[in-house]
VOBA-1610 file (N, C-alpha, C; in pm, whole numbers, padded with zeros to 5 digits, always signed):
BEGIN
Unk+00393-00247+00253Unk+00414-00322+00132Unk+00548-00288+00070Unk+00580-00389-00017Unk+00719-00347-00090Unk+00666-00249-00176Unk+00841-00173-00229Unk+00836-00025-00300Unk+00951-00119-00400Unk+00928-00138-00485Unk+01081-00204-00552Unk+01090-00106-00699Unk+01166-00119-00785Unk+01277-00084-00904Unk+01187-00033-00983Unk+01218+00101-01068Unk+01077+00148-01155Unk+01057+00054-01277Unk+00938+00036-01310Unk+00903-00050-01371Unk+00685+00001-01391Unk+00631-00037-01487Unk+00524-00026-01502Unk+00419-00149-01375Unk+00328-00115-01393Unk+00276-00165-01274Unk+00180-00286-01294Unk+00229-00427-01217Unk+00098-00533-01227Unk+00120-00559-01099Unk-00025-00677-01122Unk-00048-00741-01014Unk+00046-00815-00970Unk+00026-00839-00838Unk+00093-00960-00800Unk+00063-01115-00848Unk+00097-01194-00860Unk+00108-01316-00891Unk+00095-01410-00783Unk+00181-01430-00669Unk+00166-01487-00592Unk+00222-01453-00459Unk+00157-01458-00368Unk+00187-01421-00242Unk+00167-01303-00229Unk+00223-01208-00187Unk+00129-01022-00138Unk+00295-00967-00200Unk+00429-01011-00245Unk+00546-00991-00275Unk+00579-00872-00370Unk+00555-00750-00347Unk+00639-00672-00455Unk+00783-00650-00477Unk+00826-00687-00412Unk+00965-00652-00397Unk+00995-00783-00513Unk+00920-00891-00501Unk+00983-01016-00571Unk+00938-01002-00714Unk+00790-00936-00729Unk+00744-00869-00849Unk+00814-00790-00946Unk+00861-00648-00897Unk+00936-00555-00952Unk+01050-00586-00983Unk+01141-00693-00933Unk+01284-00734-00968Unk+01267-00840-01125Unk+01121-00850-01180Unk+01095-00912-01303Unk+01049-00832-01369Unk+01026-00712-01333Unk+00983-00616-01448Unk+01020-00583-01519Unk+01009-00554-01609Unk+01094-00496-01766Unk+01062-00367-01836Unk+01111-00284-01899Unk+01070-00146-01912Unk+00970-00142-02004Unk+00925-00217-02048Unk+00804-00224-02165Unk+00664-00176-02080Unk+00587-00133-02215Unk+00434-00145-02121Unk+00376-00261-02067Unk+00285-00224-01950Unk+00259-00317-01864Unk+00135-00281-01836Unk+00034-00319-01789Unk-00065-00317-01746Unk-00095-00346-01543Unk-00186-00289-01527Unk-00186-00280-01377Unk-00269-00378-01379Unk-00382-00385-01404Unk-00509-00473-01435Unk-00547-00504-01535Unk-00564-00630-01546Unk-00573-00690-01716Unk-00735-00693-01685Unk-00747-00720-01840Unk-00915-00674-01904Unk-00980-00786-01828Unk-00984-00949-01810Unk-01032-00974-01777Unk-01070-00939-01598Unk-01027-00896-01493Unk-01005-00877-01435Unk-01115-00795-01351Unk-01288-00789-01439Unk-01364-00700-01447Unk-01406-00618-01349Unk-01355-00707-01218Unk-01423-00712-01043Unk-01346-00562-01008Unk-01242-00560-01072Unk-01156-00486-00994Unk-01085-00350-01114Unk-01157-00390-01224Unk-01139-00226-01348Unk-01187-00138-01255Unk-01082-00013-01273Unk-01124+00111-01258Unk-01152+00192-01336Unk-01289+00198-01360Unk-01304+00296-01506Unk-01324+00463-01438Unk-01287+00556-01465Unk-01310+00668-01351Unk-01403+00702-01399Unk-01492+00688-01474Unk-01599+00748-01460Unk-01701+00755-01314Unk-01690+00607-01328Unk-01744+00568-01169Unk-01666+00542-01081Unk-01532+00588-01025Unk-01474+00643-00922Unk-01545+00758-00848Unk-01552+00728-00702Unk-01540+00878-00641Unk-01513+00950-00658Unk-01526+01058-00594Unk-01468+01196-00622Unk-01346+01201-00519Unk-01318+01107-00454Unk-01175+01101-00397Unk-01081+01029-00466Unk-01172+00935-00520Unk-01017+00876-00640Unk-00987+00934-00708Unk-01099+01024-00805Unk-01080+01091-00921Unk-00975+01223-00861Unk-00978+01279-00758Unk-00866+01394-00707Unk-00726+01338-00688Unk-00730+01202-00682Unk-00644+01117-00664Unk-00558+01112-00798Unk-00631+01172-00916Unk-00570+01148-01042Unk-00496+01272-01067Unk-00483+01344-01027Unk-00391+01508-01015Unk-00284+01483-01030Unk-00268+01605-01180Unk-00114+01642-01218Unk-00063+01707-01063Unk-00106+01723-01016Unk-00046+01740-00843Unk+00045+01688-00798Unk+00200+01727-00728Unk+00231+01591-00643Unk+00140+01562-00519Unk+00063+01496-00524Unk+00004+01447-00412Unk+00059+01444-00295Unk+00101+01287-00342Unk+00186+01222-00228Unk+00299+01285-00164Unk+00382+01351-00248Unk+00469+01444-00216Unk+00427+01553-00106Unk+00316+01603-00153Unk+00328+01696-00076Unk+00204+01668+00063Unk+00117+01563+00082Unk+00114+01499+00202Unk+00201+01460+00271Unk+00319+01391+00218Unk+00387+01355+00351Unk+00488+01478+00392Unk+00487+01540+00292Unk+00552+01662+00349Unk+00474+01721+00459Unk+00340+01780+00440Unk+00258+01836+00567Unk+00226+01742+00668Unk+00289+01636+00632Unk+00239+01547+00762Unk+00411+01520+00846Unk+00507+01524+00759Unk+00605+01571+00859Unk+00707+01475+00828Unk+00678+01365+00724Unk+00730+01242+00644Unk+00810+01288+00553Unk+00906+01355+00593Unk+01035+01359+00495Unk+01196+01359+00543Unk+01256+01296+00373Unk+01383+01310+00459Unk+01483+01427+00412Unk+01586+01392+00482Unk+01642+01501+00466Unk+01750+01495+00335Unk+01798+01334+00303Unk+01862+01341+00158Unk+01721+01379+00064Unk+01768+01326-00068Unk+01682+01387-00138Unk+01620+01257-00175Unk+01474+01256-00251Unk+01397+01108-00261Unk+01424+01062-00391Unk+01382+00957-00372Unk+01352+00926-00569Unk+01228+00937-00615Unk+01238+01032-00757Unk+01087+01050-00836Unk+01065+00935-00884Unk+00939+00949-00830Unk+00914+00857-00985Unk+00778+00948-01051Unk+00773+00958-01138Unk+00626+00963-01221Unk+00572+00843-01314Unk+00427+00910-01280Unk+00367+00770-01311Unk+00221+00832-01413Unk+00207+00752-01472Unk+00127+00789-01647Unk+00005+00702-01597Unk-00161+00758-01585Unk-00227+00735-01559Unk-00309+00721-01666Unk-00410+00611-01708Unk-00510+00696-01839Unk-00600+00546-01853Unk-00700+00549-01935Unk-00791+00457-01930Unk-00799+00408-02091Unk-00789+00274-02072Unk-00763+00199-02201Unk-00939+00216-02304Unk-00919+00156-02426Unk-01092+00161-02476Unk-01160+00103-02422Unk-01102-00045-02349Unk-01157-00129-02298Unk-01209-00103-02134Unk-01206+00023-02128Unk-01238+00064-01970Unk-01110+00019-01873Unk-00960-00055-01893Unk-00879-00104-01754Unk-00861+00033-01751Unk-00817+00067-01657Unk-00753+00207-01586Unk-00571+00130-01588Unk-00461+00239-01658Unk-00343+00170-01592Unk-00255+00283-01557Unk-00228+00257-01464Unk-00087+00310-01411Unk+00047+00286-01467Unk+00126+00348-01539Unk+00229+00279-01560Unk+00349+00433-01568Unk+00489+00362-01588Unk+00575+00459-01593Unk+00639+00514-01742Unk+00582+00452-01841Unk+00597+00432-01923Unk+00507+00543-01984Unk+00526+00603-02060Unk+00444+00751-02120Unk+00358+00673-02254Unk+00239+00695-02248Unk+00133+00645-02359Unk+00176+00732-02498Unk+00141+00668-02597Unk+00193+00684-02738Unk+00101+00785-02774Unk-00047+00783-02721Unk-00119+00863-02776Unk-00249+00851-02680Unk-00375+00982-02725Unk-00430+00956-02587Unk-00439+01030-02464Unk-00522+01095-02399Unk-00557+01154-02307Unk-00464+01049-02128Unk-00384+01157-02100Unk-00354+01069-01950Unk-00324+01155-01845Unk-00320+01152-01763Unk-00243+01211-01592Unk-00132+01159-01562Unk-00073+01291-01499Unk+00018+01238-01469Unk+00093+01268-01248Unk+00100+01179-01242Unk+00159+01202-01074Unk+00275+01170-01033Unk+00333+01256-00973Unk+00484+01222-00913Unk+00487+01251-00796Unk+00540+01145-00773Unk+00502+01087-00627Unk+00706+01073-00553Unk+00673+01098-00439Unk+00782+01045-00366Unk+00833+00932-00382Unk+00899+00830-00384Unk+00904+00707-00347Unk+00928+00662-00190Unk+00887+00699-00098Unk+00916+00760+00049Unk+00965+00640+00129Unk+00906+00446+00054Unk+00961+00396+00187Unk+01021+00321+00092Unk+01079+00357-00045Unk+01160+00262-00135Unk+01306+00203-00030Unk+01362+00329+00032Unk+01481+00268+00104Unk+01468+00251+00272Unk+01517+00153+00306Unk+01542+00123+00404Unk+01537+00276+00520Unk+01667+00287+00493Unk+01739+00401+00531Unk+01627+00550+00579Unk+01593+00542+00725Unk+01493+00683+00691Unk+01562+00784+00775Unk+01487+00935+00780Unk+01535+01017+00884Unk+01413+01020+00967Unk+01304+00965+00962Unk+01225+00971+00999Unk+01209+00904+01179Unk+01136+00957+01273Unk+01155+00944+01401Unk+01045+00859+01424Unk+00977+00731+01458Unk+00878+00642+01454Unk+00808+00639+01578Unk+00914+00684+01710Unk+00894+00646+01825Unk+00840+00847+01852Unk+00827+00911+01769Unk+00777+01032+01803Unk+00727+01114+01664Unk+00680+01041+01608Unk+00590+01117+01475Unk+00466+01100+01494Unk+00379+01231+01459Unk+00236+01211+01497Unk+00152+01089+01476Unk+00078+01068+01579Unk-00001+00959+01584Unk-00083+01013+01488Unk-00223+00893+01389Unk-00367+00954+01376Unk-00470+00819+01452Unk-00502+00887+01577Unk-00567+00785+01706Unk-00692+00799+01645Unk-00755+00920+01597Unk-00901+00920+01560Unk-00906+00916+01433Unk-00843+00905+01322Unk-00891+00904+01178Unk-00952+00764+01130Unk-01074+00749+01075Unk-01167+00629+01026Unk-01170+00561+01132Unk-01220+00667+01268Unk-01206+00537+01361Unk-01290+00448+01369Unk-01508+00436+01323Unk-01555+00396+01365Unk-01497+00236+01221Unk-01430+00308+01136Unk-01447+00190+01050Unk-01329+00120+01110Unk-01223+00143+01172Unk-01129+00063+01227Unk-01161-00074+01319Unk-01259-00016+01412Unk-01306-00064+01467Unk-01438-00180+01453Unk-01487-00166+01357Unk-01582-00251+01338Unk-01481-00341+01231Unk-01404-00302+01176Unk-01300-00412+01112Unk-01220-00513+01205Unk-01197-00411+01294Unk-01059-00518+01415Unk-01195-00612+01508Unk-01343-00577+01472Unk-01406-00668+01575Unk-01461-00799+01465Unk-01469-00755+01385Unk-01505-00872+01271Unk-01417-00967+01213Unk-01295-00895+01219Unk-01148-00990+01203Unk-01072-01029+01305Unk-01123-00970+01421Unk-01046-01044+01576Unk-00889-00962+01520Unk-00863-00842+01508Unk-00771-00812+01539Unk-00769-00665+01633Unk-00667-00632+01690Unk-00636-00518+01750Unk-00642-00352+01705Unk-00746-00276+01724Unk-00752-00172+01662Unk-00638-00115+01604Unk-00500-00145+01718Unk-00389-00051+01734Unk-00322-00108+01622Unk-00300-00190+01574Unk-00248-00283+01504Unk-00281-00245+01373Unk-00422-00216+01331Unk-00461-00177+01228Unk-00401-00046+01178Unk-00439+00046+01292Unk-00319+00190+01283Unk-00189+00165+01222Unk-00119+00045+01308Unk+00007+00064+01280Unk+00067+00037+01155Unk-00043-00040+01096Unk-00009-00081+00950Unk-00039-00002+00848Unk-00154+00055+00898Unk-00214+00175+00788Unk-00092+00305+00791Unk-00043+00355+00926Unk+00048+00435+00910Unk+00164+00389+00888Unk+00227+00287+00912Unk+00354+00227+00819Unk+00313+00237+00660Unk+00198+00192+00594Unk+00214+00178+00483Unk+00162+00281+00391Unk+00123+00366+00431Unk+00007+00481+00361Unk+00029+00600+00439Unk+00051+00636+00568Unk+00054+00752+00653Unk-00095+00817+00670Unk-00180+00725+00663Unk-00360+00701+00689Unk-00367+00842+00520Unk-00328+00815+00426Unk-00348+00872+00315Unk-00433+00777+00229Unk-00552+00795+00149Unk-00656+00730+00116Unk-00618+00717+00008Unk-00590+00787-00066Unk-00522+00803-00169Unk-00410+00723-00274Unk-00364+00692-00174Unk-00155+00652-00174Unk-00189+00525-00308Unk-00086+00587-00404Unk-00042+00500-00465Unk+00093+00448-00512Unk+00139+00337-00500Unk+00304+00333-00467Unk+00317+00264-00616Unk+00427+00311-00608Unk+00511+00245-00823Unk+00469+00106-00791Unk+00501+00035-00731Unk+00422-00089-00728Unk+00272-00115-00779Unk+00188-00042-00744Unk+00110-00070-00803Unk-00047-00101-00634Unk+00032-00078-00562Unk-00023-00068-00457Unk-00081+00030-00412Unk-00283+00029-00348Unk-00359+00132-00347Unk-00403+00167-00233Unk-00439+00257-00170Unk-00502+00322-00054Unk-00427+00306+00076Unk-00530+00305+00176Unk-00484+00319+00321Unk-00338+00198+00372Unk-00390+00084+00328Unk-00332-00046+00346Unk-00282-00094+00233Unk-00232+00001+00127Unk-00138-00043+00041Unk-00185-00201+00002Unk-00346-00216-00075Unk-00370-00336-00123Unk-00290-00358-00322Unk-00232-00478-00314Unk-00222-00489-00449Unk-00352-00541-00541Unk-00335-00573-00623Unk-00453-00564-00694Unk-00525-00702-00712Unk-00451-00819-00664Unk-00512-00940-00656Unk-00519-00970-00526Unk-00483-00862-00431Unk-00481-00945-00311Unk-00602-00848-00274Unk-00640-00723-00304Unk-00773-00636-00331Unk-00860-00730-00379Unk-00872-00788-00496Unk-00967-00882-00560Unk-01015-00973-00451Unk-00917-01095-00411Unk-00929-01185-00372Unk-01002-01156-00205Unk-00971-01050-00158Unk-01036-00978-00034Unk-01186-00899-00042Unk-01243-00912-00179Unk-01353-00888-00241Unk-01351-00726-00270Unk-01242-00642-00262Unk-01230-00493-00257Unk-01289-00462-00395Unk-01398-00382-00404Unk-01388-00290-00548Unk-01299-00176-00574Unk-01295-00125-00454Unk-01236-00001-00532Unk-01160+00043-00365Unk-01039+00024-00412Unk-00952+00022-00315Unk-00897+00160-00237Unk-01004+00273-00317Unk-00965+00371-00304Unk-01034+00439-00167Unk-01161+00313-00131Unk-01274+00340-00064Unk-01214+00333+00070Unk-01234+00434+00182Unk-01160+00380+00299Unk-01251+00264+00348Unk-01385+00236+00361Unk-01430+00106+00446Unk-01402-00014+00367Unk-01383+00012+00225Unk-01338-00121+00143Unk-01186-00157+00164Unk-01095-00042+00112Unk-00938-00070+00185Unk-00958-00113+00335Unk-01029-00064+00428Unk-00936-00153+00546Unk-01039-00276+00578Unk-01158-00262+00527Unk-01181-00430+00555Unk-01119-00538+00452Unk-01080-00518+00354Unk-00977-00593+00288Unk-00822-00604+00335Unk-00756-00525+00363Unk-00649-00514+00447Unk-00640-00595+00571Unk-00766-00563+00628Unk-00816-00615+00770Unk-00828-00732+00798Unk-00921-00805+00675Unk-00934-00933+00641Unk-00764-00990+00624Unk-00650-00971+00482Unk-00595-01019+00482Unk-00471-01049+00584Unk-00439-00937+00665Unk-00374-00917+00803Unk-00413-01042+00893Unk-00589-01043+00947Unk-00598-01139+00997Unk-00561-01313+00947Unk-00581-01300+00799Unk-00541-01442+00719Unk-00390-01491+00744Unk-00293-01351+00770Unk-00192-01371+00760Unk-00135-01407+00940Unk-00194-01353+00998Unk-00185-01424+01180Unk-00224-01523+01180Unk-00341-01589+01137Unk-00391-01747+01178Unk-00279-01809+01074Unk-00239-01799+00943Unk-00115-01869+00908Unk-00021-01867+00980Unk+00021-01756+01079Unk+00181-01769+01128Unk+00149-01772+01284Unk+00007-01836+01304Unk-00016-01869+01452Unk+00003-01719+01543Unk-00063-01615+01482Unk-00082-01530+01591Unk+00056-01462+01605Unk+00142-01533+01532Unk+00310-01437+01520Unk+00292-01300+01484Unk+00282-01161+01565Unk+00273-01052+01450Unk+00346-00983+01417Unk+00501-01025+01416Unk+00610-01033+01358Unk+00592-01070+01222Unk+00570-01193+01230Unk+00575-01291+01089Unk+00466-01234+01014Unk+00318-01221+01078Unk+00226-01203+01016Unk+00227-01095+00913Unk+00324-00948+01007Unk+00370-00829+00918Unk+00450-00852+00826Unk+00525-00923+00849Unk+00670-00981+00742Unk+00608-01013+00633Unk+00524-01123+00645Unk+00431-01202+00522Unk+00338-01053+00478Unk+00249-00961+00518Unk+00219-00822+00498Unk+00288-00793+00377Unk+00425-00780+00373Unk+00517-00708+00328Unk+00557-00769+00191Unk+00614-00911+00272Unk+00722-00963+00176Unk+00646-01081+00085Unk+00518-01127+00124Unk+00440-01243+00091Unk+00437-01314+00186Unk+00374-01436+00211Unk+00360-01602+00332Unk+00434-01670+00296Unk+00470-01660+00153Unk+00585-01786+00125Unk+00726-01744+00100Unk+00738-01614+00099Unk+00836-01589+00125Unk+00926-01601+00273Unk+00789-01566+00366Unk+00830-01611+00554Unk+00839-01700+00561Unk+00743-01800+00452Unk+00756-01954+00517Unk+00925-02005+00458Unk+00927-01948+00368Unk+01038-02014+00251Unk+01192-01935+00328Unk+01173-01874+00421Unk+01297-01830+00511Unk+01303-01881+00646Unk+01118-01888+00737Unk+01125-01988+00825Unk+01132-01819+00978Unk+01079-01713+00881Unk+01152-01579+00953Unk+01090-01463+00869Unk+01163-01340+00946Unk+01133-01254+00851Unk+01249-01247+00781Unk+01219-01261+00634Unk+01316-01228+00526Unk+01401-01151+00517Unk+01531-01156+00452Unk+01690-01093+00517Unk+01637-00970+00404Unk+01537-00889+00384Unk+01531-00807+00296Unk+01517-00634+00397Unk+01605-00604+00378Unk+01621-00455+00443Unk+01503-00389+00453Unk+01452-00388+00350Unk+01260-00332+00342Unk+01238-00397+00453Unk+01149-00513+00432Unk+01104-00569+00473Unk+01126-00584+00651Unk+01287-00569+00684Unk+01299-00579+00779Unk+01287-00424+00868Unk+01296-00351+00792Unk+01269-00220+00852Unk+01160-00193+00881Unk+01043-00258+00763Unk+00872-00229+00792Unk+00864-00281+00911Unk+00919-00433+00930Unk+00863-00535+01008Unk+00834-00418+01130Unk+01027-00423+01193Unk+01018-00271+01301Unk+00962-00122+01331Unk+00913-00076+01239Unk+00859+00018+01203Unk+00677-00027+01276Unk+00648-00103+01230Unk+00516-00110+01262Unk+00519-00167+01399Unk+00583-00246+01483Unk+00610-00271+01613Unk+00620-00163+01625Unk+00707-00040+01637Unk+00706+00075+01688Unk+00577+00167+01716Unk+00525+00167+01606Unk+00407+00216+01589Unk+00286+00146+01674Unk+00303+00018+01672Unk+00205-00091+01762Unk+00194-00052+01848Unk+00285-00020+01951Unk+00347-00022+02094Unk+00249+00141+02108Unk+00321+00223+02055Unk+00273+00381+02040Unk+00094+00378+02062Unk+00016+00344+01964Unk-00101+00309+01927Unk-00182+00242+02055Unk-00091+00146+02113Unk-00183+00082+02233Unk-00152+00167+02342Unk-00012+00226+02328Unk-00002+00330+02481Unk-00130+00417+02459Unk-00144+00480+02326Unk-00273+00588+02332Unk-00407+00537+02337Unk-00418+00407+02310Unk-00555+00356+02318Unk-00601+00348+02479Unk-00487+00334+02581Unk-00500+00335+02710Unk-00467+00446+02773Unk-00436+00529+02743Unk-00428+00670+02809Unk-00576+00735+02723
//
């Protein structure tokens, strides 16, 4: 998924597009999930106990991809991000520090904001067995390729359940929050709910681009109408780096599925 410009965190609007999102953001407060939105409030009370660890003055993310071997060697961009739950039960994420009020706070890497990585794709650890039985009963219900599923989950998350990107994007498969909704996800934090929503929309996005899974990832990334509205994958450096990135990973994923 896109990583774009700090800014407080919403949904997407149209298409799966953060990159096109965040370039309209404005430094004011923002909301991640608006009140009506009820399907998809996170009130933590009733979060897991993996989301709720998920809410740690910790760097998390930081320091997963560090033990997992995901770092570079310039230095990253922080961001921190202000967590806390409105009266009305929304849960929001934002970058913007609350006036008053109980909140968390996480600072996170921004790890695939730039293009530019040091990172080695064609030799960074695989994860062949993590959530495998749920991978699999996803890639047989959506007619897609187990390996495929990997490759997206570790392009976009590094199979971290957790992951939450300044965007506004949650779990394994980096769902945004209407494209979570619209994929029926409650709680995106869930690994069998993230990747059968992921799973689902991946496959939505191949039967649009005819089985292209070039395009299909592109649209992943950048939105469908943004691929359609270029005719390609979009001249966006992100975007074009994910595209490759997850081919890399594809390729990797099916060599190990056959050895």
């Amino acid at each position: 998924m896109t990583q774009a410009q700090s800014s407080s965190f919403l949904p997407a609007t149209s298409g799966h597009s953060r990159d096109d999102l965040c370039a309209t953001i404005k430094s004011t407060y923002l909301t991640v999930i608006v009140a009506g939105l009820c399907a998809f409030s996170l009130n933590l009370s009733a979060q897991p106990k993996d989301a709720k660890q998920a809410a740690s003055t910790k760097p998390h993310i930081v320091a997963s991809f560090a033990e997992k071997g995901l770092s570079h060697s310039k230095k990253h961009e922080k961001v921190q991000v202000y967590q806390y739950e409105q009266a009305n039960g929304v849960m929001v994420f934002s970058d913007t520090r609350p006036a008053q009020g109980n909140f968390q706070v996480h600072l996170y890497d921004c790890f695939a904001c730039k293009p530019e990585s040091n990172i080695n794709w064609k030799s960074i650890k695989l994860f062949t067995k993590a959530h495998q039985n749920i991978i699999e009963l996803a890639a047989k219900q959506h007619r897609l390729e187990p390996a495929l599923i990997r490759a997206v989950i570790h392009a976009e998350s590094a199979f971290d359940a957790k992951a939450i990107s300044r965007s506004g994007a949650m779990g394994l498969m980096q769902l945004m929050p209407d494209t979570a909704n619209d994929m029926g996800v409650l709680n995106a934090f869930k690994p069998e709910q993230n990747i059968q929503g992921g799973s689902r929309y991946l496959a939505q996005m191949l039967d649009r681009f005819d089985g292209d899974i070039t395009l299909a990832c592109a649209a992943y990334n950048a939105g469908p109408t943004t691929v359609t509205q270029y005719r390609g994958v979009p001249p966006y450096p992100e975007t074009q780096a994910y595209v490759e990135r997850v081919q890399i990973l594809l390729e990797r994923y099916r060599k190990a599925a056959r050895s």
